[in-house]
C-alpha positions as CSV (number, residue, x, y, z in Angstrom):
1,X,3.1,-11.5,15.7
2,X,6.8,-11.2,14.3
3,X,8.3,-12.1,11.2
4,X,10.5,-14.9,9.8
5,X,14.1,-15.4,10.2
6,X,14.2,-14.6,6.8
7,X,12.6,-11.7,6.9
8,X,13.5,-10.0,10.8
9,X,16.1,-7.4,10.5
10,X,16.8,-7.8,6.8
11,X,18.1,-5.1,4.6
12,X,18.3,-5.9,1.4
13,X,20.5,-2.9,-1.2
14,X,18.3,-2.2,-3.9
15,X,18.7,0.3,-6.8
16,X,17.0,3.3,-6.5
17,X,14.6,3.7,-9.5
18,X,11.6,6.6,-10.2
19,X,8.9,5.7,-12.4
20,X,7.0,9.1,-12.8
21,X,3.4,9.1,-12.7
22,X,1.1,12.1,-12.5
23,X,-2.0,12.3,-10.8
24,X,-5.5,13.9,-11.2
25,X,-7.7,15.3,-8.5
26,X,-11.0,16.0,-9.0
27,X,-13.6,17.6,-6.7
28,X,-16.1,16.5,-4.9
29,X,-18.9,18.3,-4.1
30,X,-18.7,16.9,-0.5
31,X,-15.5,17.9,0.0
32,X,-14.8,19.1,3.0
33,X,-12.6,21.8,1.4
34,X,-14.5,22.5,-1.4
35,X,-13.6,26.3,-0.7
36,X,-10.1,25.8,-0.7
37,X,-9.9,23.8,-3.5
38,X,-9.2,24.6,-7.7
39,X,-11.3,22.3,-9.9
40,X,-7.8,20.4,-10.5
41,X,-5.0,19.7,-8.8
42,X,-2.4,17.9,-10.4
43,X,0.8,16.7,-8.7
44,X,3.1,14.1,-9.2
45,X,3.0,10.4,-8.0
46,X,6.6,8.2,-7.6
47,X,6.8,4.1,-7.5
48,X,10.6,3.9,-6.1
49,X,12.4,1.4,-4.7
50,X,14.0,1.7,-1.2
51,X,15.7,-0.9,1.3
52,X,12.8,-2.9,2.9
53,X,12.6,-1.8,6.7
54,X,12.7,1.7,6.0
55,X,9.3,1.9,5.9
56,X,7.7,-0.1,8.2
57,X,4.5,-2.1,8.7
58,X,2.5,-1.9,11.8
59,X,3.1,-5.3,14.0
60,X,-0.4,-5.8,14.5
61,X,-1.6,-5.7,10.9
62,X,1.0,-6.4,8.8
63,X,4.3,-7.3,10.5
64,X,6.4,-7.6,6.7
65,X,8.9,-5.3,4.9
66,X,8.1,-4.5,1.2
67,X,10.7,-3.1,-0.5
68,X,8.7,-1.0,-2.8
69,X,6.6,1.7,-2.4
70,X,4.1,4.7,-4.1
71,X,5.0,8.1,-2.9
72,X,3.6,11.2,-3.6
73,X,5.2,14.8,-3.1
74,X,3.4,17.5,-1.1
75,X,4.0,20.8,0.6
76,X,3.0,20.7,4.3
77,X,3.5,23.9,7.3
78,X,3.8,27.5,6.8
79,X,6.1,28.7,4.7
80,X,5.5,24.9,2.6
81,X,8.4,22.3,3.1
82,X,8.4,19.7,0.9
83,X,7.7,16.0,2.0
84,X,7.8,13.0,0.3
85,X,5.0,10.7,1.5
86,X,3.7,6.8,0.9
87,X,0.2,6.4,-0.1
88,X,-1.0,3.8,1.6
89,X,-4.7,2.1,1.3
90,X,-3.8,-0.3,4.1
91,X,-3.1,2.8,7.4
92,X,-5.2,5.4,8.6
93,X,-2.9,8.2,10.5
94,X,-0.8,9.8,8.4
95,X,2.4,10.3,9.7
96,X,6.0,12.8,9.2
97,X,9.1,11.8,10.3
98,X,9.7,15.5,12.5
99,X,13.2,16.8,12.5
100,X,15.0,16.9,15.5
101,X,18.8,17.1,14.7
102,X,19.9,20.3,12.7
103,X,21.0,19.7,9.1
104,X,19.4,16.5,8.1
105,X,17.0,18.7,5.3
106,X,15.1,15.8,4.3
107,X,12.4,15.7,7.7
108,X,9.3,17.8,8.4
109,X,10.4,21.1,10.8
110,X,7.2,21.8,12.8
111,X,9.2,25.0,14.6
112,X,9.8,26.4,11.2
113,X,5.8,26.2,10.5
114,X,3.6,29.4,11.6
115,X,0.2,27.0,11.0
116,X,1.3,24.2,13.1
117,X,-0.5,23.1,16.1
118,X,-0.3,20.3,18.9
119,X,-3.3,18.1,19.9
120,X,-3.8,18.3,23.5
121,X,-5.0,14.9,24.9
122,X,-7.8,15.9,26.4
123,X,-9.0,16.9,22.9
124,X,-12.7,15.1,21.2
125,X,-10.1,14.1,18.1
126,X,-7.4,12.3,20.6
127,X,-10.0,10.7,23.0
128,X,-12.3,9.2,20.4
129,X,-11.0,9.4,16.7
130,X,-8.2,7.4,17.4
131,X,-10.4,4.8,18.9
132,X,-9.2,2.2,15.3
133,X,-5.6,2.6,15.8
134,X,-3.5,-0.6,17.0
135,X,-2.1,1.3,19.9
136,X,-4.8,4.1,21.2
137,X,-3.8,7.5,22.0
138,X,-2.5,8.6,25.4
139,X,-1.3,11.3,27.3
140,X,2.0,12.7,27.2
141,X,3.7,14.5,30.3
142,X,3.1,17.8,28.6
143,X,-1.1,17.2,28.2
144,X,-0.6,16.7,24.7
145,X,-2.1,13.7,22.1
146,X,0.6,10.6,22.7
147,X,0.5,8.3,19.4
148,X,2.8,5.3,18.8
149,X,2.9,2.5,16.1
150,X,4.6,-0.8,16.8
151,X,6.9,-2.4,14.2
152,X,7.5,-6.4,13.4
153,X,11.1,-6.0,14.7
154,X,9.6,-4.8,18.0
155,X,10.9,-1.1,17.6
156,X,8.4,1.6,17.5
157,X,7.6,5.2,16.6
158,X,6.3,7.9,18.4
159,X,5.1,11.0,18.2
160,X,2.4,14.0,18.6
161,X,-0.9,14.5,17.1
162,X,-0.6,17.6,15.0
163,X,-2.4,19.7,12.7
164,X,-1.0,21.9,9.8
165,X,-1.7,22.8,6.2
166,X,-1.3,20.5,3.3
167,X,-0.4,21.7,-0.4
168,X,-0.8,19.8,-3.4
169,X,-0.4,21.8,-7.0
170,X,-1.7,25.3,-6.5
171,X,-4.4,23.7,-3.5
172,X,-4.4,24.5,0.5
173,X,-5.9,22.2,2.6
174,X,-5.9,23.7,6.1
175,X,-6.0,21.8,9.7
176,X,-5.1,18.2,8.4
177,X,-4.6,15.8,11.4
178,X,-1.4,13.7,11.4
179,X,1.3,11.8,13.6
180,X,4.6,14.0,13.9
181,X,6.9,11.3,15.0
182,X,9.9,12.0,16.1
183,X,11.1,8.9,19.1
184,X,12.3,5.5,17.6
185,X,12.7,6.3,14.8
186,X,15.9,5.1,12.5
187,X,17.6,7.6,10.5
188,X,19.6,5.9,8.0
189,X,20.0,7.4,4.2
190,X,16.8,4.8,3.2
191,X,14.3,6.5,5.6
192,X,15.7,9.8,4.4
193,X,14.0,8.8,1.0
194,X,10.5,9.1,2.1
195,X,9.7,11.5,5.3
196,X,6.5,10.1,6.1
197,X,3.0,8.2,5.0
198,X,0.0,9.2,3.5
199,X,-2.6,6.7,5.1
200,X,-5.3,6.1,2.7
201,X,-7.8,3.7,4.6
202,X,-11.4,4.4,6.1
203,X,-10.8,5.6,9.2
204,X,-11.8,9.2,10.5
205,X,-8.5,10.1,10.7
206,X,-7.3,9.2,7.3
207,X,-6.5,11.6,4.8
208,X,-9.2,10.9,2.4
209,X,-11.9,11.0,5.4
210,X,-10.5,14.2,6.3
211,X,-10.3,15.8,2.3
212,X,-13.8,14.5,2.3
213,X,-14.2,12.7,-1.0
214,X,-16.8,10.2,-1.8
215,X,-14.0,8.6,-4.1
216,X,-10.8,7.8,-5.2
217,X,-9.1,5.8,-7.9
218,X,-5.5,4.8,-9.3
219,X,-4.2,3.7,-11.9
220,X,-0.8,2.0,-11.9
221,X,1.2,1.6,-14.7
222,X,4.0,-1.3,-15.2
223,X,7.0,-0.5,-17.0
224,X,6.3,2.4,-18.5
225,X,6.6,6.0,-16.7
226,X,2.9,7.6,-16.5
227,X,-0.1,7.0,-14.7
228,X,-2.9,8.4,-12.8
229,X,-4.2,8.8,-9.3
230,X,-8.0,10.8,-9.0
231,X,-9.9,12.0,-5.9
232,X,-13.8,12.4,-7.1
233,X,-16.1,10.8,-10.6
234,X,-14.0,9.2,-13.0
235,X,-16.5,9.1,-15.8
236,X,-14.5,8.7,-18.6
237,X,-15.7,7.9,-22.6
238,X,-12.9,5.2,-22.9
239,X,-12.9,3.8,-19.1
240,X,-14.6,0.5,-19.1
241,X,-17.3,0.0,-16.6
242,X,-16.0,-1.1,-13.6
243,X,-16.9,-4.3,-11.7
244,X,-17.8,-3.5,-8.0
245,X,-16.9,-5.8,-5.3
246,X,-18.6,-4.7,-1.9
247,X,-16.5,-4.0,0.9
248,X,-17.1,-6.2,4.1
249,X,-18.1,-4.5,7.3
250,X,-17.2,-5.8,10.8
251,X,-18.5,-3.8,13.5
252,X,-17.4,-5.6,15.8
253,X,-14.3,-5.7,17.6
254,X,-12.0,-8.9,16.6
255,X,-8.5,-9.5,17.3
256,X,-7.3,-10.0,14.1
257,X,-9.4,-7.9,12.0
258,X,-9.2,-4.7,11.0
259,X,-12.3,-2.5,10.6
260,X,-11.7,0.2,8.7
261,X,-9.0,-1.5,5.6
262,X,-10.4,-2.2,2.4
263,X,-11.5,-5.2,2.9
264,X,-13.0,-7.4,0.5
265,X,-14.8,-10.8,0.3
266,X,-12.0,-13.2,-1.4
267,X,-14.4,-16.9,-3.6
268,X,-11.7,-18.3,-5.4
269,X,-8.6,-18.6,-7.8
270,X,-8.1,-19.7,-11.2
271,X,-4.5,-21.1,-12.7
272,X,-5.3,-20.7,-16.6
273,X,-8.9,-21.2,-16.3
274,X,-8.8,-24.0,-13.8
275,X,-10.6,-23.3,-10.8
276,X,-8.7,-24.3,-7.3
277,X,-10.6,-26.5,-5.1
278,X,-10.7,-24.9,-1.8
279,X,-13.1,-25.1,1.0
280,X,-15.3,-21.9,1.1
281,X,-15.0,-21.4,5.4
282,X,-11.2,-20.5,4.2
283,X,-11.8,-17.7,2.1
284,X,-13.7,-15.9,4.8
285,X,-13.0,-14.3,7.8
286,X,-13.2,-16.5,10.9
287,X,-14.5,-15.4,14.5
288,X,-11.5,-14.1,15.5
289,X,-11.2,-11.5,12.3
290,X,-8.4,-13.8,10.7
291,X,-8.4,-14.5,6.8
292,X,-9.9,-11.0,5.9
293,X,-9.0,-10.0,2.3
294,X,-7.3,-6.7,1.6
295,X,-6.7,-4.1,-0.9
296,X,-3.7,-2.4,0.0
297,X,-1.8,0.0,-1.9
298,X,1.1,-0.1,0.8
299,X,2.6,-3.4,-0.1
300,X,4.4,-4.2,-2.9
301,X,3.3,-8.5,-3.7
302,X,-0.1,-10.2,-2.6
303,X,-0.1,-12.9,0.3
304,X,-2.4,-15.4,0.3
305,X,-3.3,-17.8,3.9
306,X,-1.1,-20.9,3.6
307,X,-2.9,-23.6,2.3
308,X,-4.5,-21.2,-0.6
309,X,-1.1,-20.5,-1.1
310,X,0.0,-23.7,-1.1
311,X,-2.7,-25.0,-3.7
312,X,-1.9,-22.0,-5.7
313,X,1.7,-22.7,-5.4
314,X,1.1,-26.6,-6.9
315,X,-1.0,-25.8,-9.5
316,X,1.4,-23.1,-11.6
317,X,4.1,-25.3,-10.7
318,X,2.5,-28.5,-12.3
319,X,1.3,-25.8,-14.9
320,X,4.7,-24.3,-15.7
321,X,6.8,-27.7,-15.4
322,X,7.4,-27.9,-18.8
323,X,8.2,-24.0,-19.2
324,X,9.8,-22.7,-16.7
325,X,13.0,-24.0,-14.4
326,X,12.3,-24.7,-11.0
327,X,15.5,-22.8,-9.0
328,X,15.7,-25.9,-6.6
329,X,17.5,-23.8,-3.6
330,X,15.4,-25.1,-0.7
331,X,17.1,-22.4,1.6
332,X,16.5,-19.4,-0.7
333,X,13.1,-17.7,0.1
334,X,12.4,-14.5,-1.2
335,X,11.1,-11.3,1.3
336,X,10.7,-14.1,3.6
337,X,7.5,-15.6,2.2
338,X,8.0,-16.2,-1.4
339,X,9.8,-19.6,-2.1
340,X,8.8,-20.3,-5.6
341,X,11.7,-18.9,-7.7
342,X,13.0,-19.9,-10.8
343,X,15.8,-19.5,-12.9
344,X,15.3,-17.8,-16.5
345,X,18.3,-17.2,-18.7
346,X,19.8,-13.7,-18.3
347,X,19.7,-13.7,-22.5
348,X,15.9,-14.2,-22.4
349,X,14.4,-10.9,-22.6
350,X,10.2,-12.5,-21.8
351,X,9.0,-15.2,-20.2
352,X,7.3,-18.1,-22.0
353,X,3.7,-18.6,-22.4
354,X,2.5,-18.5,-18.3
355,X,-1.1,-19.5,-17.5
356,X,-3.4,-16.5,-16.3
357,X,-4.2,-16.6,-12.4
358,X,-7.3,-14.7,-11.9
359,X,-8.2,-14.0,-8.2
360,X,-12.2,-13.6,-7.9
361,X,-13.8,-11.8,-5.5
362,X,-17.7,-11.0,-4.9
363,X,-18.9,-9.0,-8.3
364,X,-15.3,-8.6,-9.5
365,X,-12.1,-10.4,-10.6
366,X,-8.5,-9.5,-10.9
367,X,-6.9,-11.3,-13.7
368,X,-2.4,-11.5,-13.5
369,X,-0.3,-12.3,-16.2
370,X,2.7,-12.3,-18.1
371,X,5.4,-10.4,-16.4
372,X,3.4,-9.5,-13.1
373,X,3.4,-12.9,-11.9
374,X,7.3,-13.6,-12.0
375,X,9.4,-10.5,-10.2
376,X,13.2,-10.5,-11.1
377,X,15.3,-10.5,-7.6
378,X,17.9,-7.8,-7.7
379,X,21.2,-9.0,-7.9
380,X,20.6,-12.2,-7.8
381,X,22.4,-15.0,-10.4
382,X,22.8,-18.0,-10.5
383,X,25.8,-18.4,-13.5
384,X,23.7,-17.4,-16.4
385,X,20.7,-17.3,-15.3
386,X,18.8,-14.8,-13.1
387,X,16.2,-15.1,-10.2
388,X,12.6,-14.9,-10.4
389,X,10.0,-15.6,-8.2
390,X,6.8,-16.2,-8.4
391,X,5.1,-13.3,-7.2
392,X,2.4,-14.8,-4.1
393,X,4.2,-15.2,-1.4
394,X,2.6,-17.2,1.8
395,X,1.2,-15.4,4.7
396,X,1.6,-17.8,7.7
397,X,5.6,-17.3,7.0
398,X,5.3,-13.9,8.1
399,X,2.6,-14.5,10.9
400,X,0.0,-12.4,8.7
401,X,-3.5,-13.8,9.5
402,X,-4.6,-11.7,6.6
403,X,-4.9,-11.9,2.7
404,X,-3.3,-9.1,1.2
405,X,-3.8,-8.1,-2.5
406,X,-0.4,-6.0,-3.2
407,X,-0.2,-2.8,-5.8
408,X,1.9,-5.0,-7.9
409,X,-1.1,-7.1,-9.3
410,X,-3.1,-3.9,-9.6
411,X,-0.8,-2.9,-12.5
412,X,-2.8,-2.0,-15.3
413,X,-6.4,-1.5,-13.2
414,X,-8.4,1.3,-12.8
415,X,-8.5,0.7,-9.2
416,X,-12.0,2.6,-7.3
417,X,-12.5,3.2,-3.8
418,X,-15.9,4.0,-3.7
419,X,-16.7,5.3,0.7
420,X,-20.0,6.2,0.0
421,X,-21.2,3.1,-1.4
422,X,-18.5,0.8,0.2
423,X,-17.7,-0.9,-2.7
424,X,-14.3,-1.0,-5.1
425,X,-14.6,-1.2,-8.4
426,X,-12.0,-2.7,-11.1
427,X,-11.9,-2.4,-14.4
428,X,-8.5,-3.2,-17.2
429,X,-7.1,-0.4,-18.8
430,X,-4.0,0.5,-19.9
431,X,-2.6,3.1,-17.4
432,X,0.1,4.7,-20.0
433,X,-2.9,5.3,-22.1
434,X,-5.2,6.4,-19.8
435,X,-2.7,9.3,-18.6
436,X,-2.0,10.4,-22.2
437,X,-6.0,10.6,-22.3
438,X,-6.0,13.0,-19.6
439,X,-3.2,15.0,-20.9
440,X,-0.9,13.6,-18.4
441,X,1.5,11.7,-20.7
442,X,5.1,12.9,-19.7
């Protein structure tokens, strides 16, 4: 799979912005580190902006650029260096972008780290934990653990299985597995931003598996700076029961599925209370594994199979025609798959009245509104007006045989990853608020 002339070797100049958000980890008494561990660890959580294409999606699961991503700080080797990592629900190996040219301060320097070690090939972790990834595990000239992750754009990064210790707060975490890459790599100032990615999914080699926590929620907040992100119980007095949709389980090997995301079973959308008409068989995974739904902290906007999107699409449009102004530029789409945009006064400081989509899952629904369902386009005017597109965007543009439920409508949701009972529960809340609860507000 590939992605859209609109969308292959873009870069697209964005203004770097940091909202801060703290985060909240509490134990588990599974953890696999509960000896290591304080009772909290609290360490701080970024949403910035970056060029899209500096990080990169794996061709085989999500070939797309997003231009926006959640990082989190930590301290990795002996003595610590400090990394900069995206959290990411949607991969498994977490990865660092190794140094290899002196000066450039912003990478991972595994010969400067007394606790680091390399995974030799013939090791039980290289032969049959890596047994999910889209490209297995092979041996390099030297006997060591080979991996490599494909890109849309057909370039590539490679690397070593390694181990070393992870830091967060005043917390070791000893003999993490992750990739240090260091081949194919492009080192532009963007990927100097962010040295590597935090992969968040459930597969062995994840870096919740590996910390061993039954749980883990966020909390994302919109504009505001604060917010929370918890490994373990979040059973909070003012946090409203959450509603649990099931994860679906494969166990089979499909082409186009894969089997350890956070997938979810997708029954419908709503355009201000109006339920689409669309045929169940498309909501659901087909024989191959395409039109699986996913929760995926990773990417910034949801996409949505094209005729969902489609019927999605004509409904808010014939919903909206009397509020908003189409941007009628046929040959303008935005991050290759979005090509509803409209154009809203640069004097107008909220939208109009915009009908609620809610997306409903099995158990749960996820309701958008008000400012997270248009997205202002950077530098982009048309005389007084400014851009805004709708924020859905269509998945068959980008060859993406997947539906993917972005961070961006999980603003403003006490998001749940339940492993033990494969289930993730939502609930609204207001994420400034929440942080402030904890004594997080900043």
């Amino acid at each position: 799979m590939g992605t859209s002339k609109f969308q292959q070797n873009r870069l697209i100049v964005l203004l770097f912005y940091l909202i801060q958000i703290c985060s909240v980890f509490v134990l588990s008494k599974q953890s696999n580190h509960s000896s290591h561990l304080s009772p909290t660890v609290i360490f701080a959580l970024k949403a910035q902006k970056i060029p899209s294409g500096s990080i990169r999606r794996p061709a085989s699961k999500l070939p797309f650029h997003h231009n926006v991503s959640l990082t989190v700080s930590l301290l990795v080797g002996s003595p610590p260096q400090p990394v900069t990592m995206v959290l990411d629900t949607g991969s498994e190996l977490s990865w660092l972008h190794c140094k290899k040219n002196p000066g450039v301060n912003s990478l991972f320097d595994p010969l400067h780290s007394t606790s680091y070690s390399r995974i030799p090939c013939t090791s039980p972790t290289c032969q049959a934990r890596t047994r999910d990834f889209s490209i297995p595990a092979s041996c390099d000239p030297n006997r060591l653990c080979h991996v490599s992750v494909s890109y849309a754009d057909f370039s590539s990064m490679e690397g070593t299985l390694a181990m070393d210790n992870f830091k967060m707060g005043g917390s070791s975490m000893p003999g993490i597995f992750f990739g240090c890459m260091d081949q194919g790599f492009s080192s532009t100032d963007a990927d100097s931003m962010t040295t590597g990615l935090l992969g968040m999914n459930r597969g062995s080699l994840s870096f919740v598996s590996q910390m061993g926590y039954p749980k883990f929620s966020y909390c994302i907040s919109g504009q505001d700076a604060s917010g929370v992100l918890l490994f373990g119980e979040a059973n909070f007095s003012w946090l409203k029961p959450r509603s649990y949709t099931p994860m679906v389980k494969v166990t089979s090997r499909l082409p186009y599925y894969d089997r350890v995301a956070y997938s979810v079973q997708f029954e419908g959308i709503k355009v201000g209370g109006k339920l689409l008409s669309l045929p169940k068989s498309i909501l659901q995974p087909d024989h191959t594994g395409a039109g699986q739904t996913m929760v995926d902290s990773g990417t910034q906007f949801t996409f949505l199979l094209g005729p969902v999107y489609t019927a999605l699409k004509n409904e808010f449009l014939a919903q909206t025609r009397s509020t908003l102004r189409v941007l009628g530029d046929p040959n303008y789409v935005f991050e290759g798959a979005m090509d509803l945009c409209y154009r809203v006064p640069l004097a107008e400081k909220a939208y109009p009245n915009l009908p609620i989509v809610t997306l409903m899952f099995q158990g749960a629904e996820m309701s958008v509104s008000a400012e997270r369902l248009l997205y202002r386009v950077p530098g982009e005017v048309r005389g007084s007006d400014g851009v805004h597109c709708f924020t859905f965007g269509n998945s068959d543009l980008l060859g993406v045989e997947a539906y993917i439920i972005g961070h961006h409508h999980q603003q403003n949701m006490w998001m749940e990853f339940d492993l033990v009972q494969s289930r993730v529960g939502l609930a609204e809340v207001r994420c400034d608020l929440a942080s402030q609860r904890l004594g997080l507000g900043l």
